[in-house]
C-alpha positions as CSV (number, residue, x, y, z in Angstrom):
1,X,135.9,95.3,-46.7
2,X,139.3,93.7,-47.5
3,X,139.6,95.6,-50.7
4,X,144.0,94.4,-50.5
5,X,142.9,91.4,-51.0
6,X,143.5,89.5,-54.2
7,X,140.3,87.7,-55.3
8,X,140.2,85.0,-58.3
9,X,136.5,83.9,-58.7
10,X,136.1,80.6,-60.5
11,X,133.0,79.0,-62.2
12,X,132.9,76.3,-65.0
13,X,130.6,76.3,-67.8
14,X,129.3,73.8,-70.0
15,X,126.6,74.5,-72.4
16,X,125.5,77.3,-70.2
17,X,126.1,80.2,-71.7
18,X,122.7,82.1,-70.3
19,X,123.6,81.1,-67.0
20,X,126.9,81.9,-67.1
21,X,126.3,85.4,-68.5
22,X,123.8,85.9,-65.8
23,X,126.6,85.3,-63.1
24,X,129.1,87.3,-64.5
25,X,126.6,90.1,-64.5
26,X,126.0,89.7,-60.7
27,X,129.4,90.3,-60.2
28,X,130.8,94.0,-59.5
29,X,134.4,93.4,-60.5
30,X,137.3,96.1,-59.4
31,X,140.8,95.9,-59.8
32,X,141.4,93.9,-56.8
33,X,139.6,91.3,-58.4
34,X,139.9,88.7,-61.5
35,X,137.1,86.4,-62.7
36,X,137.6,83.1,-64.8
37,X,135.9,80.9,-66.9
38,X,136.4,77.8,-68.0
39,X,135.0,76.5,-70.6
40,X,134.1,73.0,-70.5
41,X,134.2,71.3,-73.9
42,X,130.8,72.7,-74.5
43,X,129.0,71.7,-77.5
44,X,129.6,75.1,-79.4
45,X,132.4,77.4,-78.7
46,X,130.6,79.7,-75.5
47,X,134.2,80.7,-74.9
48,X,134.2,82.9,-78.1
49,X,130.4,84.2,-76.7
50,X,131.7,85.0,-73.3
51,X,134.8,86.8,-74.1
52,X,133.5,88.9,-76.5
53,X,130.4,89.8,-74.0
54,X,132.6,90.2,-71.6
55,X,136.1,91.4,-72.2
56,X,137.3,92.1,-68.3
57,X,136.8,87.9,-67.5
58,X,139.9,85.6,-68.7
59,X,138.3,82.8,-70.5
60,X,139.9,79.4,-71.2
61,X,138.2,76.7,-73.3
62,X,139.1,72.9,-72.9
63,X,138.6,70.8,-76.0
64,X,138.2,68.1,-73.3
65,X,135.2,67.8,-70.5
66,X,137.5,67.8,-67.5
67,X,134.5,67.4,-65.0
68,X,134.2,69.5,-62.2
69,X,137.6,69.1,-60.4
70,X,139.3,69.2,-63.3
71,X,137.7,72.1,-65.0
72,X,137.8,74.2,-61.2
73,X,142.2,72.9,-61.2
74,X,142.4,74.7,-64.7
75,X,141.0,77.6,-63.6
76,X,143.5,77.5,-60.5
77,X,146.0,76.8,-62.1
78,X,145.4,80.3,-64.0
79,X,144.7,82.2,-61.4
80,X,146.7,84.9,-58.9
81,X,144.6,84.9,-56.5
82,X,145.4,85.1,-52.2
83,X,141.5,83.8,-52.2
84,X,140.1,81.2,-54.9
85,X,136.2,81.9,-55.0
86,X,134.8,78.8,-56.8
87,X,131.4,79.1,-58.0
88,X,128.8,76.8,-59.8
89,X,127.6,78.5,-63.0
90,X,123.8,78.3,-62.3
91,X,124.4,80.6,-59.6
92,X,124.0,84.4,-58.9
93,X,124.3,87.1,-56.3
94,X,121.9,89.9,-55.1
95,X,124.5,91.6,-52.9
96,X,128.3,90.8,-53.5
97,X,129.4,90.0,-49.9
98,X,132.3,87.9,-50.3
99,X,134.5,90.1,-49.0
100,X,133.3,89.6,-45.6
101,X,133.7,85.7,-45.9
102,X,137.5,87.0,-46.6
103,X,137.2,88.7,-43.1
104,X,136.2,85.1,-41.8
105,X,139.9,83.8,-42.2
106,X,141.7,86.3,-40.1
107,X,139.7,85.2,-37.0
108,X,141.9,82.1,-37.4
109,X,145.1,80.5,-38.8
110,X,143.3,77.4,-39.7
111,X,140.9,77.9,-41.8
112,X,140.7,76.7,-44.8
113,X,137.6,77.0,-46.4
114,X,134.6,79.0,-46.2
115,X,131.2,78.4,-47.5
116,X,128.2,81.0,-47.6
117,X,124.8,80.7,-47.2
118,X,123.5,79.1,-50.2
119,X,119.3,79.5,-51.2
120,X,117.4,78.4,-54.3
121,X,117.0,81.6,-57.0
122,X,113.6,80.0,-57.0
123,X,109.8,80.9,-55.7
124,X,110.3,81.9,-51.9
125,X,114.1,81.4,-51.8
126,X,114.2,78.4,-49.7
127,X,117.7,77.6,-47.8
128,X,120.0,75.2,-50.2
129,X,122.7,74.8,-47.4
130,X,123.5,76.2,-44.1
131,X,126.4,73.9,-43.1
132,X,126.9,69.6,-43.3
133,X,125.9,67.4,-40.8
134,X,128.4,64.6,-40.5
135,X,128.4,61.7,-43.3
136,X,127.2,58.5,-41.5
137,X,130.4,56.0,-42.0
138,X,128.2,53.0,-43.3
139,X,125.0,54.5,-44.7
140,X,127.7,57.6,-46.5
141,X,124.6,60.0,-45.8
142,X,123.8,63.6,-44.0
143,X,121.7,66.5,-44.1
144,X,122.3,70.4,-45.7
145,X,121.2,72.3,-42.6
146,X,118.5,74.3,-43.1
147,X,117.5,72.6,-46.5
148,X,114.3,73.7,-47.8
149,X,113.1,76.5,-44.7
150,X,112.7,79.5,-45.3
151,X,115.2,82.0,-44.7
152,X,114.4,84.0,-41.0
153,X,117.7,84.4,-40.2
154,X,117.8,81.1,-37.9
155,X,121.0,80.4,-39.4
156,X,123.3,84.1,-39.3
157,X,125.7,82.1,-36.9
158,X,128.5,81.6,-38.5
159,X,130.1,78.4,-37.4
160,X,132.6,75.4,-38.3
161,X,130.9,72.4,-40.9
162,X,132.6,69.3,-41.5
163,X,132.3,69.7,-45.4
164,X,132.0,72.4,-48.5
165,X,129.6,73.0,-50.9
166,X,130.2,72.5,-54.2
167,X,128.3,75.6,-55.2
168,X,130.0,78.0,-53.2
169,X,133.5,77.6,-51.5
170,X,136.1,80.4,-51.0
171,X,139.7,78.6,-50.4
172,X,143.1,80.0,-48.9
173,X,145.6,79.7,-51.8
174,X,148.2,79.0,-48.8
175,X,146.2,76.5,-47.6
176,X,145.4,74.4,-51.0
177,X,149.1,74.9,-51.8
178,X,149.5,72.2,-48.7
179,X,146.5,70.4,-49.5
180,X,147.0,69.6,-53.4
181,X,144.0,70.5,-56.0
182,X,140.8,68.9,-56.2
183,X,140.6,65.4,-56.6
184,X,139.6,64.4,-60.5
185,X,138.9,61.1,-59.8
186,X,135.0,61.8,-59.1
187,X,134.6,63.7,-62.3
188,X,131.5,64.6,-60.7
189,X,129.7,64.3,-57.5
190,X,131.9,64.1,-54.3
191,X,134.6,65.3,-55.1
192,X,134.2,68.4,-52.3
193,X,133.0,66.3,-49.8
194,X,136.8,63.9,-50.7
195,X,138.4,67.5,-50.4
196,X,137.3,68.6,-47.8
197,X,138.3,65.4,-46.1
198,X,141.5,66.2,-47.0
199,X,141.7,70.0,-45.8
200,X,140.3,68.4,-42.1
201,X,143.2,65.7,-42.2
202,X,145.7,68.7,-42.9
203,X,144.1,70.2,-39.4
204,X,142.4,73.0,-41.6
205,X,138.9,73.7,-40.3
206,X,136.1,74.8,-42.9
207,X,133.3,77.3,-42.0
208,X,130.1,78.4,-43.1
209,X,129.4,81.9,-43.1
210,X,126.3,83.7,-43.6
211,X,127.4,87.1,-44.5
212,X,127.3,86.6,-48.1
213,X,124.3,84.4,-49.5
214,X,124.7,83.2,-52.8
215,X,121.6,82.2,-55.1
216,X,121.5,78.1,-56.8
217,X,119.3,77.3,-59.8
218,X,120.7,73.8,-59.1
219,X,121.7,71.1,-61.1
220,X,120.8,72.5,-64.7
221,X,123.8,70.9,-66.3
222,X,122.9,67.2,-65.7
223,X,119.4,67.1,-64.3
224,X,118.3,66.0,-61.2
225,X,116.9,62.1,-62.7
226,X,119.3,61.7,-65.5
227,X,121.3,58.5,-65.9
228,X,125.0,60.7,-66.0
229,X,123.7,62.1,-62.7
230,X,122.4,58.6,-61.2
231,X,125.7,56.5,-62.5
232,X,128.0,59.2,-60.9
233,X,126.0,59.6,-57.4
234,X,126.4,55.1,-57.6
235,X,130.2,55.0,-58.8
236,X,131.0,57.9,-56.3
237,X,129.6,57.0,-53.0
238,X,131.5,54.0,-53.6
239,X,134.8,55.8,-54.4
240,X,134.7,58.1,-51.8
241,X,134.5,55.1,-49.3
242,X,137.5,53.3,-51.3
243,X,139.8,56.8,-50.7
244,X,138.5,57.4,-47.3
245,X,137.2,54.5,-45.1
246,X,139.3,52.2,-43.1
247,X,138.7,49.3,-41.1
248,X,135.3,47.6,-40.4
249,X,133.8,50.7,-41.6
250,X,134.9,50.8,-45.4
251,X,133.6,47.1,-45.4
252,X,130.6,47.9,-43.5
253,X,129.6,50.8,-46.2
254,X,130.4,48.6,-49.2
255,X,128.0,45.9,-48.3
256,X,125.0,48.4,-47.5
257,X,125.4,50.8,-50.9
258,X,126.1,47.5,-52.9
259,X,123.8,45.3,-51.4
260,X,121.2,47.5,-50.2
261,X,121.4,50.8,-51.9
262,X,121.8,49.6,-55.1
263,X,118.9,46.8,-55.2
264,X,116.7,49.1,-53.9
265,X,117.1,51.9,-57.1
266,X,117.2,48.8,-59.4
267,X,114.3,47.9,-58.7
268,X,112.4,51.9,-57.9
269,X,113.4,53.0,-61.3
270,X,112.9,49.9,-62.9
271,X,108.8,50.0,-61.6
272,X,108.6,53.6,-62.7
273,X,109.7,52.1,-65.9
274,X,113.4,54.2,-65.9
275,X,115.3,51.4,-67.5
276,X,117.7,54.3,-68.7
277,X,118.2,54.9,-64.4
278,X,118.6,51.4,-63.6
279,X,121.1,50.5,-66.2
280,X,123.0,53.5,-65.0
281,X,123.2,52.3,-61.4
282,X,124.7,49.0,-63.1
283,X,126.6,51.0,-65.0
284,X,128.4,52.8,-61.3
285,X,128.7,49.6,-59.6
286,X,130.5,47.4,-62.4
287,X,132.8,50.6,-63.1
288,X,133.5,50.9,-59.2
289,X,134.4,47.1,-59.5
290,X,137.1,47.9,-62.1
291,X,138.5,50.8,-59.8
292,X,139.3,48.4,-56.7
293,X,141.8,46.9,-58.2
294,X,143.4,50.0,-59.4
């Protein structure tokens, strides 16, 4: 265990205070080690709740939402840190291996990032993510590996993925110091899959490493069908393209999400009679519109 090395763990909350807490308790902390919240505009003051629960974690409150980026930079920002451990909120541990993910960047110079194996805290534990498949260049799809099997150890290989997950990602300061932070322009949705794009154009490779499995209630901030969800899945796919796409293939993938993606959620939520959905699909495109020109 590399007990010299200086680890910042990250997580963002907003208006999830009994998530939160239930992280932070999953967390043996030591002096090698600092933990940060940040506190995302929430609707009443969790910060206060948090720090006075628990004293050892630095907490910062934003009057503003900063989104996911933005609220993970903050906490960056703050931190002191060799390794940046950033975590979603609605997430716990059963055994604290992250330590041996730290071990996964002395096998190489170019690393970047490494992910651990990421299950559901739910029923039978399925597997959340295992690794990325590669994003198709028109359709801007792929697959978590693994996603939904049970865990029998068909996936202990640790191995090099073209992209992070946003639950779970533990970064090389001295590699997001040549990098830059995390793109804010997503606000939410993406805005790993844009970074990790830009760790892999800086020749960093990203890993995933099942030593350490972390646990994902999933999406309890915004909801799986909600219309801030939906509008930021349609205004995102789009941007993504618009930062990383080039040739044919940017022009290829804006005419299937506009033309074809889009239409056909119009016109699914609008049968189920989710008006709310469709409006927020509107809502993404006409917003993406405004950002082409910016």
């Amino acid at each position: 265990m590399c007990q010299e090395c200086k680890l910042s763990i990250i997580t963002v909350n907003y208006n999830g205070l009994k998530d939160t807490c239930a992280l932070i308790e999953s967390i043996p902390f030591n002096e090698n080690m600092e933990v940060i919240v940040i506190d995302n505009a929430s609707t009443q003051d969790e910060a206060s709740i948090i720090q006075k629960q628990f004293p050892q974690v630095k907490v910062i409150r934003s009057e503003k939402n900063l989104g996911f980026a933005g609220g993970n930079n903050l906490g960056i920002k703050e931190s002191k840190g060799d390794y940046i451990f950033l975590i979603n909120n609605d997430t716990i541990f059963k055994d604290f291996d992250v330590y041996s993910l730290i071990n996964r960047f002395k096998t190489s110079p170019n690393i970047g990032i490494v992910c651990p194996k990421i299950r559901f805290a739910w029923a039978n534990t399925p597997i959340q993510y295992a690794g990325y498949t590669p994003l198709s260049k028109i359709t801007i799809r792929n697959q978590a590996i693994g996603f939904g099997e049970i865990d029998n150890g068909q996936y202990d290989t640790a191995l090099p993925t073209p992209y992070a997950h946003g639950a779970a990602m533990l970064i090389k300061r001295e590699a997001m110091e040549k990098v830059g932070l995390m793109p804010e322009e997503y606000f939410l949705y993406y805005e790993e899959i844009d970074w990790s794009l830009m760790f892999t154009k800086a020749d960093y490779e990203i890993w995933y490493d099942p030593t350490c499995t972390i646990y994902h209630k999933e999406s309890q901030s915004t909801g799986q069908n909600s219309p801030l969800r939906t509008y930021y899945i349609t205004r995102n796919r789009l941007l993504l393209v618009k930062r990383n796409w080039h040739g044919i293939y940017k022009y290829l993938a804006y005419c299937y999400l506009t033309c074809f993606v889009a239409p056909r959620d119009i016109i699914k939520y609008t049968l189920k009679g989710r008006f709310d959905l469709s409006k927020a699909v509107c809502k993404g495109l006409l917003t993406f519109h405004s950002l082409l020109f910016t």
